[in-house]
NUDRENBA-333875 format. One record per residue: residue in one letter; y, x, z of N, C-alpha, C in turn. Coordinates in steps of 0.2 Angstrom, whole numbers, padded with zeros to 4 digits, always signed. Example, Ala and Ser with C-alpha at 12.3 -4.5 7.8 and 13.67 -1.06 7.14 Angstrom:
! NUDRENBA-333875
A-0028+0066+0039-0022+0062+0039-0016+0066+0039S-0011+0064+0035-0005+0068+0036+0000+0064+0039
! end
This chain:
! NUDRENBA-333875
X-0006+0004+0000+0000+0000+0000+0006+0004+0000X+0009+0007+0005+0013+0013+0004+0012+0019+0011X+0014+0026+0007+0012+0031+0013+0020+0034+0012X+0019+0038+0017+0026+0042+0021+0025+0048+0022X+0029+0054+0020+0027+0062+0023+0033+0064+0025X+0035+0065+0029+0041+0068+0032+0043+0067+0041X+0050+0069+0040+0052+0070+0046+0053+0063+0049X+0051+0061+0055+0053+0058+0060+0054+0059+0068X+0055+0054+0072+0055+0055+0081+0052+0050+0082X+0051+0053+0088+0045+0050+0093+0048+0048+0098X+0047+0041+0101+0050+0042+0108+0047+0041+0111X+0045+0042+0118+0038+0042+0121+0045+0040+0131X+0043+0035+0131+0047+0034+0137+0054+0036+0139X+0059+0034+0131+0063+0037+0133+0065+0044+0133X+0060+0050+0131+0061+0054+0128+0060+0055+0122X+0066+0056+0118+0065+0058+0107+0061+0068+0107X+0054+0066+0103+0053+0073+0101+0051+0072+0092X+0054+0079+0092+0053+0078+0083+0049+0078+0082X+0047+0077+0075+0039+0077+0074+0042+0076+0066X+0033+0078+0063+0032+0077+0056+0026+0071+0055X+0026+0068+0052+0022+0062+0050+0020+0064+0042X+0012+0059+0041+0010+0056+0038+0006+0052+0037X+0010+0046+0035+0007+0039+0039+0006+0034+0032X+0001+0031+0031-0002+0026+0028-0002+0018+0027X+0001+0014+0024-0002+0006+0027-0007+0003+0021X-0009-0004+0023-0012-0007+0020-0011-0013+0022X-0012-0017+0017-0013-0024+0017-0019-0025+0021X-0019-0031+0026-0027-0033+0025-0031-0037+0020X-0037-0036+0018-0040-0036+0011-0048-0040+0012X-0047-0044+0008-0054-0047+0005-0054-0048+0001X-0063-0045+0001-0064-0048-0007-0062-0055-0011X-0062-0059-0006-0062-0067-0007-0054-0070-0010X-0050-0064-0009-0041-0067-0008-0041-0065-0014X-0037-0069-0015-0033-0069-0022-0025-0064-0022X-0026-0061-0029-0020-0058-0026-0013-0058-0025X-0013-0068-0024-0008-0069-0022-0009-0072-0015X-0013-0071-0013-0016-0074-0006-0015-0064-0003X-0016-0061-0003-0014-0054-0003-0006-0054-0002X-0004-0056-0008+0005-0056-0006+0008-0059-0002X+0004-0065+0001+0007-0070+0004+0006-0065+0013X+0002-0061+0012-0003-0058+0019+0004-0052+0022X+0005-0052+0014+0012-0046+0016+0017-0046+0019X+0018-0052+0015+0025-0055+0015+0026-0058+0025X+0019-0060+0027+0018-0062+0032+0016-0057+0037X+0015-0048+0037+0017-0043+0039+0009-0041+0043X+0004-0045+0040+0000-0044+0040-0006-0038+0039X-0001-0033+0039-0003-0026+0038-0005-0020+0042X-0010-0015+0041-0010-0013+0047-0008-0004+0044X-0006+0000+0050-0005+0009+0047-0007+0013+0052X-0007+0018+0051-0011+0023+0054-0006+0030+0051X-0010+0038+0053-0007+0044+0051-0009+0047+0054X-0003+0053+0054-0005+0060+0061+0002+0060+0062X+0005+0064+0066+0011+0067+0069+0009+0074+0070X+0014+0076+0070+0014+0085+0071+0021+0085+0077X+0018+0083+0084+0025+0083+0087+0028+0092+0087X+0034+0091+0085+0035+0100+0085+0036+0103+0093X+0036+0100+0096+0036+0106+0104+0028+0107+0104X+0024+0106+0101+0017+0109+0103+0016+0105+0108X+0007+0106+0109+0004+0105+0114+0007+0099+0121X+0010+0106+0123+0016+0099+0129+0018+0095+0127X+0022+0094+0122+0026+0088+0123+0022+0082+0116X+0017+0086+0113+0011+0081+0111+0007+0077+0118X+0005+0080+0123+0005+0076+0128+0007+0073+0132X+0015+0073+0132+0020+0071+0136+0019+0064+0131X+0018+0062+0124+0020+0058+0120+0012+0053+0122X+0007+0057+0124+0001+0053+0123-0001+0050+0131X+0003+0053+0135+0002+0048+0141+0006+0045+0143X+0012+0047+0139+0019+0038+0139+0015+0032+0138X+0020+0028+0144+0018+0022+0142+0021+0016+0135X+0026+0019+0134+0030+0018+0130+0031+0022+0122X+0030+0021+0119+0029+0025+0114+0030+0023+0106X+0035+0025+0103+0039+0023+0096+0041+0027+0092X+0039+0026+0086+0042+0030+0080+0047+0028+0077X+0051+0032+0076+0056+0032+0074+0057+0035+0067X+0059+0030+0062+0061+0031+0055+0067+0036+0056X+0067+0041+0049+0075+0044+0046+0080+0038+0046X+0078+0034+0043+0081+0027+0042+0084+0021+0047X+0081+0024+0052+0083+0019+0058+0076+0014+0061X+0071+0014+0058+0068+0006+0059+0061+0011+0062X+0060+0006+0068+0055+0008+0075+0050+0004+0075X+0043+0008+0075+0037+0003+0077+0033+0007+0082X+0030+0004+0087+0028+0005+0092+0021+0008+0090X+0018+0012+0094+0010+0016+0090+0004+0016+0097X-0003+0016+0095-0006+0021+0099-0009+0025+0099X-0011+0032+0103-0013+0036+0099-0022+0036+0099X-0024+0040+0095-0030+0038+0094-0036+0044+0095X-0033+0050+0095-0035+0057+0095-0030+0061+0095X-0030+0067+0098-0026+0073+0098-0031+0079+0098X-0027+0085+0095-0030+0091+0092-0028+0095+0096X-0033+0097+0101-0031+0102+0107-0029+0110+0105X-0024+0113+0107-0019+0117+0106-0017+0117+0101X-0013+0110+0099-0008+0109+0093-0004+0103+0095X+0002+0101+0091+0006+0096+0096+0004+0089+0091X-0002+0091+0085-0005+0085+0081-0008+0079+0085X-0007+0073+0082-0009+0066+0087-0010+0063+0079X-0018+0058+0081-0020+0056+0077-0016+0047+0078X-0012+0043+0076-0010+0036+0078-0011+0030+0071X-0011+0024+0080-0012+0018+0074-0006+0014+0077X-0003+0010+0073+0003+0006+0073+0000+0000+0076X+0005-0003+0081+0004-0008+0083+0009-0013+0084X+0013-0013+0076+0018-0017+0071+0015-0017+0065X+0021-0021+0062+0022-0018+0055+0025-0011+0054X+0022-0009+0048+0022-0002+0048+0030-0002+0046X+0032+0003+0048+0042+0006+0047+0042+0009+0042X+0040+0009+0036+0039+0012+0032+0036+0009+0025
! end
């Protein structure tokens, strides 16, 4: 549906850390829908996303991000969606996440 590679922030309880993203969505999909039944699923934000982050402080502050309770990504753009994370890559500030909005992107 549409993907995203670049810079954004993280907020994780009120604290912003940079990061790099590559974040993916998609519609939800059956075989059964028509693909205007599809468009109607979009239009209705029924979409789900996912990616990585590369928080740039490393390791720390990838885990400062992973144990907030609070936790948002923030578009170049302006527009916020909330995430959670799904895996982390130990001594790196890489976080594997799934959105849980509609994708900002």
């Amino acid at each position: 549906m549409a993907d995203f590679q670049g810079d954004v922030t993280v907020t994780a309880d009120g604290v912003d850390y940079p990061a790099a993203a590559e974040l993916h969505s998609w519609a939800e999909d059956s075989a059964e829908e028509t693909a205007a039944e599809r468009a109607v699923d979009i239009a209705d934000g029924l979409t789900d996303w996912n990616g990585s982050i590369d928080v740039t402080g490393g390791e720390g502050a990838a885990w400062k991000v992973m144990e907030a309770e609070d936790r948002r990504l923030v578009m170049p753009d302006g527009r916020v969606a909330p995430f959670v994370v799904n895996r982390r890559f130990f001594g790196t500030g890489v976080l594997l996440i799934t959105g849980s909005a509609e994708p900002p992107f």
